[in-house]
N, C-alpha and C positions, 0 to 999 in steps of 0.2 A: 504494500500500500504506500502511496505517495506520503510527501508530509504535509501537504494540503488537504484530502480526504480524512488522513488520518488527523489532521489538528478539528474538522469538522465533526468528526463523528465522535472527538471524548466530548466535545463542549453541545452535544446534543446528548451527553448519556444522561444528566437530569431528566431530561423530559423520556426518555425509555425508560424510565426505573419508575416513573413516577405512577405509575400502574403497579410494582409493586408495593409502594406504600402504601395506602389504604390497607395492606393485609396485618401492618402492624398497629397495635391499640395504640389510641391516644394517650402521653403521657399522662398519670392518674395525680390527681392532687387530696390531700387530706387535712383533717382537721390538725394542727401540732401534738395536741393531747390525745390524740387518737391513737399516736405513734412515741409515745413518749419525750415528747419536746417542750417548752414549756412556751407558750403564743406572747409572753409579756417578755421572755427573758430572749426572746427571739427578736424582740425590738431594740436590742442594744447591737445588733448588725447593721440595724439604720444609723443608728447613733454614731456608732463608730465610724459609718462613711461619710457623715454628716462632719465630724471632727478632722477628718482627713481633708475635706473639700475645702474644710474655712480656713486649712492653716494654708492652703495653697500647693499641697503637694500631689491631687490630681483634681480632674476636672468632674469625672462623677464613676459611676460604677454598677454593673449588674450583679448581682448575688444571690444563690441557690444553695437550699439545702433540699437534701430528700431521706427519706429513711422506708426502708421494706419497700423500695420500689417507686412511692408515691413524693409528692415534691409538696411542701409543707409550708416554703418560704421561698419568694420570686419577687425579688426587689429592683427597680429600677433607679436612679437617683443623680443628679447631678445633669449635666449636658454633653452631647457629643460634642460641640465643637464651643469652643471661649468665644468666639468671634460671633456666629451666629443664636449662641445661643439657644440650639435647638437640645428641648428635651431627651434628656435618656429612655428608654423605650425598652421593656421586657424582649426585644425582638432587635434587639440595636446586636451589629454584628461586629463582631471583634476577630484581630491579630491572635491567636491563639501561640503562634511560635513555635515552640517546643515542647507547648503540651499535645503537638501534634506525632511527636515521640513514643508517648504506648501506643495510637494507631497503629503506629509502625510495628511494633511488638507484636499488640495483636494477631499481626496480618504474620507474621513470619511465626508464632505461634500456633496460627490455624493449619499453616504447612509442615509444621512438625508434627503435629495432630494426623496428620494426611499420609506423615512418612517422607515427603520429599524434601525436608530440609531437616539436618539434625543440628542440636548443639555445638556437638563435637566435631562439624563438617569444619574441614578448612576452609576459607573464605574463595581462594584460589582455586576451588571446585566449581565455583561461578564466574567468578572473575581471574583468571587467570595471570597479568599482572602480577601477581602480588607471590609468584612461586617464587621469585629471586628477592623478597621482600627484605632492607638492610635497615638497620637500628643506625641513629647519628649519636656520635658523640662527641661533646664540645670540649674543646684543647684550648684551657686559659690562658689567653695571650699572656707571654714572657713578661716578669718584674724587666725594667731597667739595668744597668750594670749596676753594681754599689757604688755610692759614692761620685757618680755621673747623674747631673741631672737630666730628668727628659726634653728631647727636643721635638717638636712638632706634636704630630696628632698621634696617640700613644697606639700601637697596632691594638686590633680586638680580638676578640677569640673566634677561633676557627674550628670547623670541625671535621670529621670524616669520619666512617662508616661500619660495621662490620657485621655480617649474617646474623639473620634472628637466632634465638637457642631453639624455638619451636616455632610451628604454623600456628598463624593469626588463626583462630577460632569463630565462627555466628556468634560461640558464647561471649567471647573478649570483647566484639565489636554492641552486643546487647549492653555490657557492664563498666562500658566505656574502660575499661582494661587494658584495650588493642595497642595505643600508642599514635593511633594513626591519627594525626593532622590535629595533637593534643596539645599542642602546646607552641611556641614563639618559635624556633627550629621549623619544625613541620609544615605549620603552617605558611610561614615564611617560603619555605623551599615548593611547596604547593601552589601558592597564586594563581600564577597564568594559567594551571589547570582550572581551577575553581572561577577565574572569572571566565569559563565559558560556559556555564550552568544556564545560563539563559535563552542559549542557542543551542544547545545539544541537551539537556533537559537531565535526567538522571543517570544520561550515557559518559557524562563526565568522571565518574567514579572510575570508571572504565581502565585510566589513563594512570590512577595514584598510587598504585601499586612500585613506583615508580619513585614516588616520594618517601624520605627514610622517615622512620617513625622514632617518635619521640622517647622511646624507651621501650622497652623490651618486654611482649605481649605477656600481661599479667603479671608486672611489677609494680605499678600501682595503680591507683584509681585518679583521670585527670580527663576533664568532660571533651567530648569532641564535637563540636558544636555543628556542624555540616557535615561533616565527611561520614560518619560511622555510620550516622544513621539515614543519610542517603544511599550509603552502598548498600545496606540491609535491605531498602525500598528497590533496589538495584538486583538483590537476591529474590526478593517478590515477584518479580516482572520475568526474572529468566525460568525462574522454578514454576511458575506459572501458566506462563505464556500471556500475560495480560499486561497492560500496562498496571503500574500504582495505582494511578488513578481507576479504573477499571476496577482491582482486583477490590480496592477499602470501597468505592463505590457499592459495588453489588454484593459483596460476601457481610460488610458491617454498615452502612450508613442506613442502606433499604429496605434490608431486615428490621434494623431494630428505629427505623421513621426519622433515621437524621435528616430531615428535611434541607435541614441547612448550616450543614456543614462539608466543606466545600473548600477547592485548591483556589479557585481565580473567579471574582466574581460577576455575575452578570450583570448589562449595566440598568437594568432594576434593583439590583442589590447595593447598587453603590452607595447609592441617597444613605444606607440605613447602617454604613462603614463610620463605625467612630474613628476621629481624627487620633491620632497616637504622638504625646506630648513628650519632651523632655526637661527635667528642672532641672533650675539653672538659679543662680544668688540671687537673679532679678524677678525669677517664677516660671511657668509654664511657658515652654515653648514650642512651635509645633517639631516634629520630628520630622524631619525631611527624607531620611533616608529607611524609613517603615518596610516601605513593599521591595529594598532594594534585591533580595534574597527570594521573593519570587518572582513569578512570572507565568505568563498564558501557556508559558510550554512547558513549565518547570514544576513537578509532581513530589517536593519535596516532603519528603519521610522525616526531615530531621526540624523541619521548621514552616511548612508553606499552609498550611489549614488556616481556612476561617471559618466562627460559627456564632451561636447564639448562644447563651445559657442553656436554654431548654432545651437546643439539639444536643449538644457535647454532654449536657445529663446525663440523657439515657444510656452513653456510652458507659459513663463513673456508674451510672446505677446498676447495667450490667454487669461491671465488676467486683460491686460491694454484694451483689446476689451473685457472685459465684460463673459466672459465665451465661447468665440467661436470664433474660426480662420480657415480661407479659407474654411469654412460652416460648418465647425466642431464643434458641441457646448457642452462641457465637463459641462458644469453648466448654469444654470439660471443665468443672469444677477442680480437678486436680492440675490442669496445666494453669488456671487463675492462682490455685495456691502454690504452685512454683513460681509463677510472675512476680508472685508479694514476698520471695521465698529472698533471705539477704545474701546471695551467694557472693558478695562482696561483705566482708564484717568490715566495722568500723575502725577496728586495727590494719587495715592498711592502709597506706599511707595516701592519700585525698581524701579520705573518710571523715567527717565530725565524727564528734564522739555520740554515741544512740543511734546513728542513723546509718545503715548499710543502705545493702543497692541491688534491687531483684532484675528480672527482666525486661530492663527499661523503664523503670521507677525508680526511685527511695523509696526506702522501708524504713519505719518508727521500729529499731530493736530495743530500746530502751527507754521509755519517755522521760524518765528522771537524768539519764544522761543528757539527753538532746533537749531537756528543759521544756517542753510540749507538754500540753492535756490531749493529745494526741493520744489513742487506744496503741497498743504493743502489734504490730502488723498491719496496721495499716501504712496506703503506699498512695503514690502518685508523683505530678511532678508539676515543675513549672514554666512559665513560659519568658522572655524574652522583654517583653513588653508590661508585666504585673502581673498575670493570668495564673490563676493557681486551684490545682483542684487535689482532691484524695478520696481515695474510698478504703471506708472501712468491714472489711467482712463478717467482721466478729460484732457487730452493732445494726450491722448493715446501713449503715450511714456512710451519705456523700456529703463533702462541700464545695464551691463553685465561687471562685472571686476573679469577676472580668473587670479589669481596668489597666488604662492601656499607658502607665507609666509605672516604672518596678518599683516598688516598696519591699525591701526583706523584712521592718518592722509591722506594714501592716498585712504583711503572709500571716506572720507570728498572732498578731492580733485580732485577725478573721478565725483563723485554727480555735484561738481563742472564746470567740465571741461565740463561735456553733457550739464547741463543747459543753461551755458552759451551762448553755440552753436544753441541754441531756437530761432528765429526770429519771429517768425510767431505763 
């Protein structure tokens, strides 16, 4: 197929799936006390975004909680854009980032389910590349003579290379473990592969097998912000035969009525895109470089979704129920409790202390360590632009905080504000 047919027929796959939606229920809502939540202690999540808006550190915010399935609390608040002033909206669509990351899990999870992809595949069974894969290591540029002072521009350090001890792993590249494009080295030496992501799409990965990796697969834990988990979406598409898009489209969005959630949006959708700010000593400003990371061709696994509260929901909620919602079941209960499973412990090194790292998540191993009212197993992640969500198995509770400028303290202080609101 050409790349014009083929760019025609993903950007009409919404409307061929849209016949399978209807087969899934509509998200279910309930009383708080019906579910064990407390309806007054649940209004201090207003509050708290109400106190974030006035000091100036974002512009507004949607927030969800749900528990056994049903969504209990859906708050809209503040405005999508400072300039015009237009209100925030239950349905206002958001930069999600990187919490487009267990998607990606998911989907390479559902092929391990199936047999075609395991753990312990080497990476280089799909992407080939990557069998001559070499580790960089950096050589401290030279002290001075003694007793001579320096003259000019002091040389810097240098590096050079030498064979992994073992094959990159799916598991290493799930646990962010791999090495690959982890760090200031890698990334650096990568570039000019990665800026063609825009015009070759997830076939870019293709080429970085090429680029030395940061450190030596499964010596510690250091996030890799594009690369890993676009190759993994790169593992989807071969092991498949689908594209990304294609495969999270029809196996999890239309099953379980993600209506709207979505790589690039249509220009109906645009109007209802909150603008994505960055502060700054003077305040809010807008973020200019938002969407630089995707694109109408670009199906990224590690960061390209956008959605609403209520769609990316039902994804947390099929999590926190175990792989299955309103009889929908996207995974086995036992590969969801490997997902939340910390096969990264906190003792190694990138790790806080409580908080390992399952299959494309964090996981709460400890809440008295990691300082959280966070339950012990629960998992999830965040995104880029503020966006944070978890689901809990053991309570069956989600939470959902979209706003589209980062906060780590008001991560902390949302985590907070749901828990709290727990009675039961």
């Amino acid at each position: 197929m050409s790349k014009g047919p083929r760019v025609r027929a993903w950007r009409s796959l919404p409307l061929l799936l849209a016949a399978l939606w209807p087969l899934a229920a509509p998200a279910q809502s309930a009383r708080p006390e019906s579910v064990g939540l407390s309806v007054t202690r649940l209004q201090r999540i207003n509050q708290l975004i109400d106190r974030y808006m006035a000091s100036g550190d974002i512009s507004g915010a949607v927030t969800l909680v749900a528990r056994n399935g049903r969504v209990v609390h859906l708050q809209a608040q503040g405005v999508t854009n400072l300039e015009s002033k237009a209100p925030m909206q239950k349905d206002t669509i958001f930069r999600i980032a990187s919490m487009t990351k267990p998607v990606a899990g998911v989907a390479i999870l559902m092929l391990i389910e199936q047999g075609t992809v395991r753990l312990t595949d080497p990476i280089s069974k799909f992407i080939p590349s990557f069998k001559e894969a070499k580790v960089a290591i950096v050589r401290p540029a030279p002290p001075p003579p003694a007793g001579q002072p320096a003259e000019g521009t002091p040389p810097g350090p240098t590096t050079y290379t030498v064979p992994v001890d073992r094959a990159i792993t799916v598991l290493d590249v799930l646990t962010h473990t791999s090495g690959i494009m982890s760090g200031p080295v890698s990334q650096a030496a990568g570039q000019s592969i990665t800026d063609t992501r825009a015009t070759v799409g997830l076939k870019w990965v293709d080429g970085i097998g090429s680029v030395p990796l940061e450190f030596q697969p499964g010596a510690r834990w250091a996030y890799s912000p594009s690369a890993g988990f676009d190759l993994l979406s790169r593992i989807v598409e071969i092991a498949s035969g689908q594209s990304f898009n294609e495969f999270v489209s029809e196996r999890i969005f239309a099953p379980l009525g993600m209506r709207e959630t979505f790589f690039w949006p249509a220009d109906a959708q645009r109007a209802r895109i909150v603008t994505a700010y960055t502060r700054t000593a003077t305040g809010l400003v807008p973020n200019e470089t938002a969407d630089a990371n995707t694109g109408p061709d670009y199906f990224s696994g590690a960061g390209g979704l956008r959605s609403t509260a209520e769609s990316y929901a039902r994804f947390a909620m099929m999590l926190a129920n175990r792989g299955e919602l309103n009889g929908v079941r996207i995974l086995s209960p036992r590969s969801v409790e490997l997902m939340g499973s910390a096969y990264i412990p906190d003792t190694l090194p990138g790790r806080p202390p409580g908080e390992g790292y399952g299959l494309s998540v964090r996981v709460v191993t400890d809440p008295v360590a990691r300082r959280t009212p966070l339950s012990k197993g629960s998992f999830g992640w965040t995104g880029a632009h503020g966006t944070h969500f978890w689901a809990d198995p053991e309570k069956q509770l989600t939470g959902i905080l979209l706003v589209q400028t980062p906060s780590n303290q008001l991560r902390a202080d949302f985590e907070n504000a749901v828990m709290q609101a727990l009675v039961e």
